[in-house]
matplotlib code that plots the C-alpha trace (Angstrom):
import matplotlib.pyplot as plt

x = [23.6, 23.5, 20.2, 18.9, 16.6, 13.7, 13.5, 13.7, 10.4, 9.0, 8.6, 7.4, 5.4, 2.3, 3.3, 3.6, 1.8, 4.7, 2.4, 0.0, 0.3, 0.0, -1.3, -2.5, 0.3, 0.0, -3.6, -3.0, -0.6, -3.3, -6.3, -3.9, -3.2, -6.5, -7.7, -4.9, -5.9, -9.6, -8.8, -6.8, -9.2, -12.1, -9.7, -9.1, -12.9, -13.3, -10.6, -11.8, -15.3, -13.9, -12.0, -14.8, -17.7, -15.0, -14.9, -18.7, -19.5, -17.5, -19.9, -20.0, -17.1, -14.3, -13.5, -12.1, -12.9, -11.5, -11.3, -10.3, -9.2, -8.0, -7.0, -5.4, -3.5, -1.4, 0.3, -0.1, -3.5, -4.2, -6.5, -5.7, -7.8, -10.3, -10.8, -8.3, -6.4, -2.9, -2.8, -3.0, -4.4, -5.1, -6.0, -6.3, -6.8, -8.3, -9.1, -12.2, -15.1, -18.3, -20.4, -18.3, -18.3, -22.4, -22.4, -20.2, -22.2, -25.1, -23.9, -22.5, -25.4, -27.7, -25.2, -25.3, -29.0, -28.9, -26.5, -28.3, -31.7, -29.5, -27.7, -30.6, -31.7, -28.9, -27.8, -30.9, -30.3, -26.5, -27.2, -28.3, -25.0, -23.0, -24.2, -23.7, -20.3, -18.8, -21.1, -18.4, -15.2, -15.8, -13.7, -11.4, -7.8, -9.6, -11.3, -8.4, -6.4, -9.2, -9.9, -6.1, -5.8, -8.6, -6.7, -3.4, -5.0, -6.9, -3.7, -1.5, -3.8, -3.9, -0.1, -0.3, -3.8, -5.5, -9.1, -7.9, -4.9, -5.7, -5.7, -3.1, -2.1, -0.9, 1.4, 2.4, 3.5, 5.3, 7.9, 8.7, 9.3, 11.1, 13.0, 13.6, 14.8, 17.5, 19.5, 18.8, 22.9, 21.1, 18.8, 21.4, 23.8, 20.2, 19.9, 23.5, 23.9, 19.8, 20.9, 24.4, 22.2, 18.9, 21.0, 24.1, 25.6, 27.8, 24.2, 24.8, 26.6, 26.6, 26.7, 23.0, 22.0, 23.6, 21.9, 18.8, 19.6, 20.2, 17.2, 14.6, 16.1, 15.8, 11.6, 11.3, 12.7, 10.8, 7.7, 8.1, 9.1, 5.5, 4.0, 1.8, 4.7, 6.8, 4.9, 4.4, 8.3, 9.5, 6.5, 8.7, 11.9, 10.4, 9.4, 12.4, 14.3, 11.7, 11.5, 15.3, 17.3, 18.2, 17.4, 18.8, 20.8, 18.2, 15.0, 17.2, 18.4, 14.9, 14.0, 16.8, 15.9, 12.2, 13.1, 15.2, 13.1, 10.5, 12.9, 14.2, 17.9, 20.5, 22.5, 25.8, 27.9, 28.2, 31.8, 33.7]
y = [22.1, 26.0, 26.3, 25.4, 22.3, 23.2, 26.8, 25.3, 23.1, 25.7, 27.9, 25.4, 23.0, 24.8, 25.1, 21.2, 18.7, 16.2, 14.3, 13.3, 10.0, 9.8, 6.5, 7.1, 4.8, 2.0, 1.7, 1.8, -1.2, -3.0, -2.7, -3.4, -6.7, -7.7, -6.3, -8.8, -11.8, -11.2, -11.3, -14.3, -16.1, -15.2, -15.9, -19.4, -19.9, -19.4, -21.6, -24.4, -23.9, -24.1, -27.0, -28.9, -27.7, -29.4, -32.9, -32.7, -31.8, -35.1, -37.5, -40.7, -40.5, -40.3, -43.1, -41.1, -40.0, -36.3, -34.5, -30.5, -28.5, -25.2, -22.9, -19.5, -17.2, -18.0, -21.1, -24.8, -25.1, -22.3, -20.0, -15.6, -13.2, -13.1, -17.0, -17.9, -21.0, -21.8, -22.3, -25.6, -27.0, -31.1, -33.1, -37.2, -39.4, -43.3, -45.3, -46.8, -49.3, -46.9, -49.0, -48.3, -44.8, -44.8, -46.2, -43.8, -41.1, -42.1, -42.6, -39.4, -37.0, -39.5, -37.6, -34.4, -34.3, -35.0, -32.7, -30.0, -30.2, -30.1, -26.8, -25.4, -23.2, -22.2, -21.1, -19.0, -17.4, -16.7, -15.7, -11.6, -11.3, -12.7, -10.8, -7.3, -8.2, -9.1, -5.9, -3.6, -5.8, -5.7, -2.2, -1.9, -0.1, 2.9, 3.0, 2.7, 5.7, 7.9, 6.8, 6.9, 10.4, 11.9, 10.7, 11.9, 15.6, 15.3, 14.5, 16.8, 19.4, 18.8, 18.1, 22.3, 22.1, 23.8, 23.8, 23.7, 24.4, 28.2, 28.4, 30.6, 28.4, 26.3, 28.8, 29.8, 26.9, 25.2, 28.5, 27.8, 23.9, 25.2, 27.6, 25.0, 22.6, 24.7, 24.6, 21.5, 19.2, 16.3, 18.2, 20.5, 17.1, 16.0, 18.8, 18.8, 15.3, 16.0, 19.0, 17.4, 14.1, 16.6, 19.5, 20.5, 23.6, 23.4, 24.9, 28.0, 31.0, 33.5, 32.9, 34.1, 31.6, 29.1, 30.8, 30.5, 26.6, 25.8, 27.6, 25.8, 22.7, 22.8, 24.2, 21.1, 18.7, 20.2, 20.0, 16.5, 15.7, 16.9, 14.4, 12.0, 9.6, 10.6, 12.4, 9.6, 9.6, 13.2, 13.6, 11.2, 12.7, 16.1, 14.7, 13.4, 17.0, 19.3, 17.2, 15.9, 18.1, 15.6, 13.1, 9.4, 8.0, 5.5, 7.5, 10.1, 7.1, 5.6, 9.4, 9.3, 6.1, 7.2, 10.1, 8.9, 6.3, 9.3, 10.5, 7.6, 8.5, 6.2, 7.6, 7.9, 11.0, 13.4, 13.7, 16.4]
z = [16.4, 16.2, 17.8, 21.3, 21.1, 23.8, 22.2, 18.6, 19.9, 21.4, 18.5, 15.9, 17.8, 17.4, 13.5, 13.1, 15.0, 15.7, 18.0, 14.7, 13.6, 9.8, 8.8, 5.0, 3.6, 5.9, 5.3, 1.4, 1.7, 4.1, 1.0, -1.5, -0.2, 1.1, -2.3, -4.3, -2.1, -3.2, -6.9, -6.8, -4.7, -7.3, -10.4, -8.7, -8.0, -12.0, -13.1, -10.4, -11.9, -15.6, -15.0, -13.6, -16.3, -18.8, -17.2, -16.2, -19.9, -21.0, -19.3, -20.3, -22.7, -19.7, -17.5, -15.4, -11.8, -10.9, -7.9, -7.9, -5.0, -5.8, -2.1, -2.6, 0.1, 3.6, 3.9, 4.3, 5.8, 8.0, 7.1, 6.9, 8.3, 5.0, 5.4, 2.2, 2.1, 0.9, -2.8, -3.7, -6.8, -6.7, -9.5, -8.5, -11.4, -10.9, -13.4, -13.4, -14.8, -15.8, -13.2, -9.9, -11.5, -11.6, -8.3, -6.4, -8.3, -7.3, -3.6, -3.1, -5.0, -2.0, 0.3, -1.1, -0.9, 2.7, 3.8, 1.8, 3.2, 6.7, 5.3, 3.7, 6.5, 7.7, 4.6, 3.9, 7.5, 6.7, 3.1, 3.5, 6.0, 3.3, 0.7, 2.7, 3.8, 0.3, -1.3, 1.3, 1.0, -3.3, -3.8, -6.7, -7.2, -8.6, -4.8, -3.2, -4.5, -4.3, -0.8, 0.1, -1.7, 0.7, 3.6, 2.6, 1.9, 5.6, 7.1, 5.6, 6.6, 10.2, 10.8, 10.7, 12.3, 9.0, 7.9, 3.8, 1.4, 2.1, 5.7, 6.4, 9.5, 6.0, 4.2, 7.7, 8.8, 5.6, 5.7, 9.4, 8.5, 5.4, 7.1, 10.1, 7.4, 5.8, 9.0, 9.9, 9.2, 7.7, 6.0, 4.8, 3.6, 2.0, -0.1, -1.2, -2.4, -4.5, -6.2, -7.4, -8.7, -10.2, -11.3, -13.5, -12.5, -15.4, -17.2, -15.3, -17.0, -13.9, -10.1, -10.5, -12.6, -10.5, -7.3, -9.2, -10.1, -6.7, -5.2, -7.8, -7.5, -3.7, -4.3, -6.4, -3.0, -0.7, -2.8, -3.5, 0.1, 0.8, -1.9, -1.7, -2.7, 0.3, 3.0, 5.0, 5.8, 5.6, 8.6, 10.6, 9.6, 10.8, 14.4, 14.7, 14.0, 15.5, 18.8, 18.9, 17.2, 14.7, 12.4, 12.5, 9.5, 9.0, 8.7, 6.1, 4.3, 3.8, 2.9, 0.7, -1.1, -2.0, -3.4, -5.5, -6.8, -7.1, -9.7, -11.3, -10.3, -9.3, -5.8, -7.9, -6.8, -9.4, -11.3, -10.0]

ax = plt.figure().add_subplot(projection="3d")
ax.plot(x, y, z, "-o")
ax.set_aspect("equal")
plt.show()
């Protein structure tokens, strides 16, 4: 490199926090999937439910004895962290005669009865817990980004220890990353390969306009490297370079990767 590490870290350590852990996008992937596992356990609550209104509506007319059991989420029989089953849905079919039918009816509802006078109080006791804890676990998608757009903002904010977007400690401190950036060999071979795969410089009439090509194309990286989108692994990419000097081909390739997805772009090289 053509800069000395220590002194490199010296001078922008107090413009970038590379000791802040950002943690937005990890915590969006963690509701996300405890929020999908909630709507599949409720959809496979309704279908159970349908299911069984349907033969228990056919009364007398069936012969047939049916037992349901829906499970949704994990695997096999173990249980997750929510308390969802493996999905599993079992339908046993016996024929039989309508009076071992009204007998084992009339056994089991004995049964029921029994065990629900036994559950009744604990149930009434456990009830208001319930209720609260599936009132704060019942947020939507519509939550979750505006929850995980918050967090984003907070964080972005204090990786240059700012109070808000106009802190000058902000402006300040994306020039110096910018600046750091540009000099950066990876950085420098990421740029390159973006702006052959964003921009045609066969557009370009004059060097100028091709200057100018170049230098908007690069605004429009670096502004999408701060995104929302990709934040959460150009921070890494910039501890890694402010604290080592470099940045490892794996954390630029996963860079690499989300950006272009961000764009829609295959990573074809550009025809010379």
């Amino acid at each position: 490199m053509d800069f000395n590490i220590k002194g490199f870290h010296i001078i922008y350590y107090k413009m970038y926090k590379t000791d802040f852990i950002v943690r937005y996008h990890d915590i969006e992937n963690e509701l996300v999937r405890r929020l999908e596992i909630r709507l599949a356990a409720e959809a496979a609550a309704e279908i159970t439910a349908a299911i069984e209104s349907v033969f228990r509506n056919a009364g007398d007319h069936s012969n047939e004895n049916i037992v349901i059991n829906v499970e949704v989420g994990g695997n096999g029989d173990s249980d997750d962290d929510n308390g969802n089953r493996g999905h599993r849905i079992e339908v046993v079919n016996s024929n039989r005669t309508k009076t071992q039918q009204s007998q084992q009816i009339a056994a089991e509802t004995a049964e029921q009865q029994i065990e629900s006078q036994e559950q009744e109080q604990e149930q009434d006791e456990a009830q208001g817990e319930e209720q609260e804890e599936e009132e704060e676990y019942k947020y939507n998608r519509k939550d979750i980004t505006y929850i995980c757009e918050k967090l984003y903002r907070d964080e972005l904010l204090s990786v240059f220890d700012a109070e808000s977007i106009d802190d000058p400690k902000m402006d300040e401190g994306i020039k110096a990353i910018f600046e750091a950036l540009i000099k950066n060999e990876e950085f420098q071979t990421f740029l390159q390969e973006m702006n052959g795969l964003l921009s045609d410089p066969s557009t370009a009439k004059t060097e100028t306009e091709l200057a100018n090509l170049k230098r908007n194309t690069d605004y429009l990286i670096f502004i999408t490297l701060f995104s929302q989108q990709t934040f959460y692994l150009t921070h890494k990419c910039l501890c890694e370079m402010l604290t080592l000097g470099h940045v490892t081909p794996e954390m630029m390739d996963q860079l690499k990767k989300r950006t272009l997805k961000i764009f829609n772009i295959s990573d074809k090289q550009p025809e010379k």
